[in-house]
C-alpha positions in Angstrom: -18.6 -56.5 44.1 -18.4 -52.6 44.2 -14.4 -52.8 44.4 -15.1 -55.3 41.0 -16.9 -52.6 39.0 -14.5 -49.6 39.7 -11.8 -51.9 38.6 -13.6 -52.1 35.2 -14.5 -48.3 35.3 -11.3 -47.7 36.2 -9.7 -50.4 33.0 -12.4 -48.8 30.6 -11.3 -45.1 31.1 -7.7 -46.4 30.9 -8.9 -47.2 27.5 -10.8 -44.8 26.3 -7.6 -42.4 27.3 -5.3 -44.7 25.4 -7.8 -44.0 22.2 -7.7 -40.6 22.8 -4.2 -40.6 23.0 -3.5 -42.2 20.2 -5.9 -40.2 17.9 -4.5 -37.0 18.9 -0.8 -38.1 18.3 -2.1 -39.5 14.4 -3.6 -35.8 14.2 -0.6 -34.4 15.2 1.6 -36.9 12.7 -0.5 -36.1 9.8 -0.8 -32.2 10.3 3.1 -32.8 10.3 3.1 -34.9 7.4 0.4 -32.2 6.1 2.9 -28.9 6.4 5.4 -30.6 5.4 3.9 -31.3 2.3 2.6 -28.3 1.9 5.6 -26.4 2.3 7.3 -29.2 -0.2 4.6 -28.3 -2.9 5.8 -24.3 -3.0 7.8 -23.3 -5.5 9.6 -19.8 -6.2 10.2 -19.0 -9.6 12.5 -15.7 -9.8 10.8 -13.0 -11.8 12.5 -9.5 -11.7 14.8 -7.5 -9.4 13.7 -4.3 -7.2 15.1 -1.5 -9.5 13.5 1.7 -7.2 11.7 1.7 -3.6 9.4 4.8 -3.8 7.5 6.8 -0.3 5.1 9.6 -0.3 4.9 10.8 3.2 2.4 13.1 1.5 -0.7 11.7 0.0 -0.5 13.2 -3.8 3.4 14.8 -2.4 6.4 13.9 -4.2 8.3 10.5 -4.1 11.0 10.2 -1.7 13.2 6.8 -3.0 14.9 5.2 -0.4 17.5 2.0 -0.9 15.9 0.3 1.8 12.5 -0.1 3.6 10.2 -2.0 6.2 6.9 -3.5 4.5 4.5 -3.4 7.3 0.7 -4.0 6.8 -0.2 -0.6 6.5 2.5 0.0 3.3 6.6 1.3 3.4 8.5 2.9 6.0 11.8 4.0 5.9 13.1 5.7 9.5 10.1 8.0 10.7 9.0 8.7 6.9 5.9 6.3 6.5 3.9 6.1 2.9 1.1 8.3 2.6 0.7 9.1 6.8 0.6 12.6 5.9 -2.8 14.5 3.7 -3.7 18.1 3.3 -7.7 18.1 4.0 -10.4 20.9 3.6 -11.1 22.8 6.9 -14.2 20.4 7.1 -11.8 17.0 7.4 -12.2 16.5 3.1 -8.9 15.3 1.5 -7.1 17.5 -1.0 -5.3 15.4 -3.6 -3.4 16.2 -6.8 -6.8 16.2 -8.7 -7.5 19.2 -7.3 -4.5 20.7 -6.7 -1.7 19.3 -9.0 1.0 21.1 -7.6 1.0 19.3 -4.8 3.1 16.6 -6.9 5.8 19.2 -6.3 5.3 19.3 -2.4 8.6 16.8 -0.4 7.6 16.1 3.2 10.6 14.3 4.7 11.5 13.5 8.2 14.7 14.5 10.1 15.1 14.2 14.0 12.2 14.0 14.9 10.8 17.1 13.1 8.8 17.1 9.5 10.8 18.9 6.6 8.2 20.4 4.1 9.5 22.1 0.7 8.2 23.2 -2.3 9.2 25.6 -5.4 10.0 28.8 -4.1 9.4 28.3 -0.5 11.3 28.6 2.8 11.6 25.3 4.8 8.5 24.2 7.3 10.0 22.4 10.2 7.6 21.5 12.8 7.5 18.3 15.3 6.2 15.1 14.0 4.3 14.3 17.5 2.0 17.3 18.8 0.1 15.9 21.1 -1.4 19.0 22.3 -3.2 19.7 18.4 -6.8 18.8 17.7 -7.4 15.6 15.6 -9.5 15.9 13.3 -12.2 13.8 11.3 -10.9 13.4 8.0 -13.1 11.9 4.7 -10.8 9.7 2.1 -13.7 8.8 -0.7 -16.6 8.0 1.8 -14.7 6.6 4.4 -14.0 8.3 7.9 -10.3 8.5 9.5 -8.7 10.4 11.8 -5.7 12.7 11.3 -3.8 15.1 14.0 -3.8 18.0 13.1 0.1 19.7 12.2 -0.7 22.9 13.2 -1.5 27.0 12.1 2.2 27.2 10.8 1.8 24.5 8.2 -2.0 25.6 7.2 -0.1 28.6 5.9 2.2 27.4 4.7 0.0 24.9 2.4 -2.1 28.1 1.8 0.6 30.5 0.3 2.3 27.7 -1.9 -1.2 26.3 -3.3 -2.2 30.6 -3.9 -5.6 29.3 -2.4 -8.5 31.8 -1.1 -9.4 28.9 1.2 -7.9 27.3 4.6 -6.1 23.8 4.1 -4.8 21.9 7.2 -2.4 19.2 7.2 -3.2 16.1 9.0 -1.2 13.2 10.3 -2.0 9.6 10.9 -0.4 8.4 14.3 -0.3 4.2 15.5 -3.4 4.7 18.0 -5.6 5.9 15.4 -8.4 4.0 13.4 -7.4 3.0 10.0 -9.5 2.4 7.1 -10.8 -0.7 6.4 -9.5 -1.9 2.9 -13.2 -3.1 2.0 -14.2 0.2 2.6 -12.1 1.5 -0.1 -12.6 -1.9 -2.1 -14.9 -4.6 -1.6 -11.9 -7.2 -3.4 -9.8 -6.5 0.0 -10.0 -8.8 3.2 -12.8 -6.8 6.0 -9.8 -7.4 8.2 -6.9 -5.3 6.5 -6.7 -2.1 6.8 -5.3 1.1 5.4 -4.6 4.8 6.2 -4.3 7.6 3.0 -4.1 5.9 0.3 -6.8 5.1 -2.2 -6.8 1.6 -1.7 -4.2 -0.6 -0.6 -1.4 0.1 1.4 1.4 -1.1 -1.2 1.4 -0.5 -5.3 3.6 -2.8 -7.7 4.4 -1.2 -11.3 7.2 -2.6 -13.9 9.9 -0.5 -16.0 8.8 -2.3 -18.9 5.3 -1.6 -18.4 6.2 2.2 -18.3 8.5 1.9 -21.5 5.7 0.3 -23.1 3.0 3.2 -22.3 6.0 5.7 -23.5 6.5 3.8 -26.7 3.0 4.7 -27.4 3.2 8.5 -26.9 4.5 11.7 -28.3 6.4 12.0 -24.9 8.0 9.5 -22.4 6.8 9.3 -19.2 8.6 8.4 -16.0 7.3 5.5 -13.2 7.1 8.7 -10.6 3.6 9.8 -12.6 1.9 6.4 -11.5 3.3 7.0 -7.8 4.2 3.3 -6.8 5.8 2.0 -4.1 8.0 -0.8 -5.7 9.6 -0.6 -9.4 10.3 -3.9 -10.7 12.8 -4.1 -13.2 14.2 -7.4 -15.7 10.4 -8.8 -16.3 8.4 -8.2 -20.1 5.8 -5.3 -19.8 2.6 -6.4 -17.6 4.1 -9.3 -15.8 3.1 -8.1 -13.2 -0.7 -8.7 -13.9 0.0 -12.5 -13.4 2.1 -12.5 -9.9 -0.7 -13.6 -7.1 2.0 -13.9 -4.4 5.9 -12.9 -4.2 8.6 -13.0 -2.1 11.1 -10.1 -1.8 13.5 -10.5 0.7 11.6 -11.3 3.7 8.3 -9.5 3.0 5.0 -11.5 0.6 3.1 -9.9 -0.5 -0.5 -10.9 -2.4 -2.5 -9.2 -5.5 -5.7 -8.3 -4.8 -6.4 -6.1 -8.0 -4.9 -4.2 -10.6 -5.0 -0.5 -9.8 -7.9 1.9 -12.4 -6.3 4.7 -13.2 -8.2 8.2 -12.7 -7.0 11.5 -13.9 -4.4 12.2 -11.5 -2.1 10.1 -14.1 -2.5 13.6 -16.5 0.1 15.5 -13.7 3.1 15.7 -14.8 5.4 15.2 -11.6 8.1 17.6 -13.0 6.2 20.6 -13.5 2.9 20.1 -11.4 1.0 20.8 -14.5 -2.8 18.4 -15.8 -3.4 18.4 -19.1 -6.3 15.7 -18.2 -5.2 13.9 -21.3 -2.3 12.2 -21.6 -1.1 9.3 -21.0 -4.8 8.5 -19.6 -6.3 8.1 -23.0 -3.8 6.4 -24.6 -4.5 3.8 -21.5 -7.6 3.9 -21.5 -7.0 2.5 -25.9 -5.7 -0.8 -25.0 -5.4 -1.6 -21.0 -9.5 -1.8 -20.2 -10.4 -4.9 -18.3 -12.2 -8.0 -19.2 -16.1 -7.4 -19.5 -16.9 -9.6 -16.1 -14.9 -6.8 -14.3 -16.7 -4.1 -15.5 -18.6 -3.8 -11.9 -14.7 -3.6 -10.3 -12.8 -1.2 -12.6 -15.6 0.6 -14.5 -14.3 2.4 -17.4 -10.9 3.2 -15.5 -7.6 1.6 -17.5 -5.3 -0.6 -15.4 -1.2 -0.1 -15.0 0.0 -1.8 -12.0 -0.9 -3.7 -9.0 -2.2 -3.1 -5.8 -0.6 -5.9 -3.2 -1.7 -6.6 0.8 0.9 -7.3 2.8 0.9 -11.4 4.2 4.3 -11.1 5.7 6.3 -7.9 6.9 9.9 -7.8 6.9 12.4 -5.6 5.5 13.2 -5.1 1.3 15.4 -3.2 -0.4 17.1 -2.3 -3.9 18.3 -5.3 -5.6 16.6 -7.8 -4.1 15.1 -10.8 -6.4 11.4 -11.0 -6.9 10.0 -14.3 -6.7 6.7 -15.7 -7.7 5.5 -18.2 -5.4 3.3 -21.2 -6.7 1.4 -24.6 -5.4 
């Protein structure tokens, strides 16, 4: 009788593993069926071509264009030069930005060897080492959020302090791969609590068309040039603001996702040729046609938009002449 009942125990959990079987492997089959679909339903639509890849080392420094570059999640890299991993800060950790001090726009910090190249008008030539382990690190405020930044040393401070003609210490800081970034919903509530970025205002990459640019110049006395708005990629073949509508793209390996437009500030008065605001221009003529729909008011304030600040869903490698493609479901 016992040996009876295992026999059915034993015939029932044969079952009940032939059930489970089976209902995994229909799981299995359907997410299949499910991804393949999925991936069936995603279309690319080609949109415009990469016309100029654009890094500032330098938060508010000038643009150093490159024909190639790494998208990683925290923005462009190209060789040891990463986008906006350098900032000059108060001697109390603040940031120093073109805001305060436009002619910073006139500032290149390049990388060469493993040493940081920093020039300006009518200075000698900085080299220093780009790791200096031995320096303090400071804590640095961007807006009112806390990062970290290592500190580059007495030799730059000096430097920063004789071409800025300041009566006041600056230090120059750099963000290294161990350090705590920003999270982006610090900077912006829109962005995921688990992205994060290092100097930059927001996000870690910013989207801007020629045509957009040409359209703001067609509008003013004098044209201006894509460097003034300080994006990473230049889009080129697209109409004016076509941006505004591109949730996700593909360029060459890299997506990328919107996640707002970028409000511009006063910073866009600098001229990036001669380091001089006139806390005007082009910001008012902006601000006359490029405000954003009344329900964003709490977002974007009174600030005009021009461009598009993108996360990073896939990194990978992009350069000059690559297609830009929309991607739909």
């Amino acid at each position: 009788m016992e040996t009876w009942e295992a026999v059915k125990a034993l015939s029932q959990n044969n079952k009940l593993t032939h059930v489970l079987v089976g209902t995994a492997a229909a799981a299995v089959l359907a997410l299949g069926v499910g991804y393949k679909y999925w991936r069936k339903s995603e279309t690319h639509v080609r949109v415009g071509v990469v016309s100029q890849l654009l890094i500032h080392p330098l938060k508010s420094g000038k643009a150093a264009s490159v024909p190639l570059a790494e998208c990683l999640k925290k923005g462009l890299k190209c060789g040891e030069m990463q986008d906006r991993h350098w900032m000059v800060v108060t001697e109390d950790g603040h940031m120093v930005t073109g805001r305060q001090e436009p002619r910073l726009v006139l500032v290149s910090l390049t990388c060469e060897g493993g040493q940081v190249c920093l020039n300006g008008p009518d200075m000698a030539e900085l080299r220093f080492p780009i790791e200096q382990p031995n320096n303090a690190v400071m804590d640095c405020r961007v807006f009112s959020a806390d990062i970290q930044g290592r500190d580059c040393g007495d030799q730059a401070s000096c430097w920063l302090v004789r071409y800025l003609q300041a009566d006041k210490t600056f230090r120059l800081v750099h963000f290294e791969p161990q350090m705590r970034a920003r999270r982006f919903v610090e900077a912006e509530p829109l962005y995921s609590q688990k992205k994060e970025v290092v100097y930059p205002d927001c996000g870690p990459v910013m989207l801007l068309s020629e045509a957009s640019v040409k359209d703001l110049s067609g509008k003013l006395d004098k044209d201006v040039t894509v460097e003034r708005f300080r994006p990473n990629i230049v889009i080129d073949d697209c109409e004016a603001f076509a941006e505004d509508s591109w949730d996700e793209i593909q360029i060459g390996s890299v997506r990328l996702r919107r996640v707002m437009s970028c409000g511009r500030c006063i910073f866009t008065t600098v001229d990036p040729e001669t380091g001089i605001i006139n806390r005007k221009e082009p910001l008012e003529t902006l601000k006359s046609y490029r405000q954003c729909k009344p329900h964003e008011k709490h977002i974007y304030k009174s600030a005009p938009l021009f461009g598009q600040l993108l996360s990073v869903e896939k990194t990978g490698v992009m350069q000059v002449g690559d297609h830009v493609y929309k991607i739909s479901r």
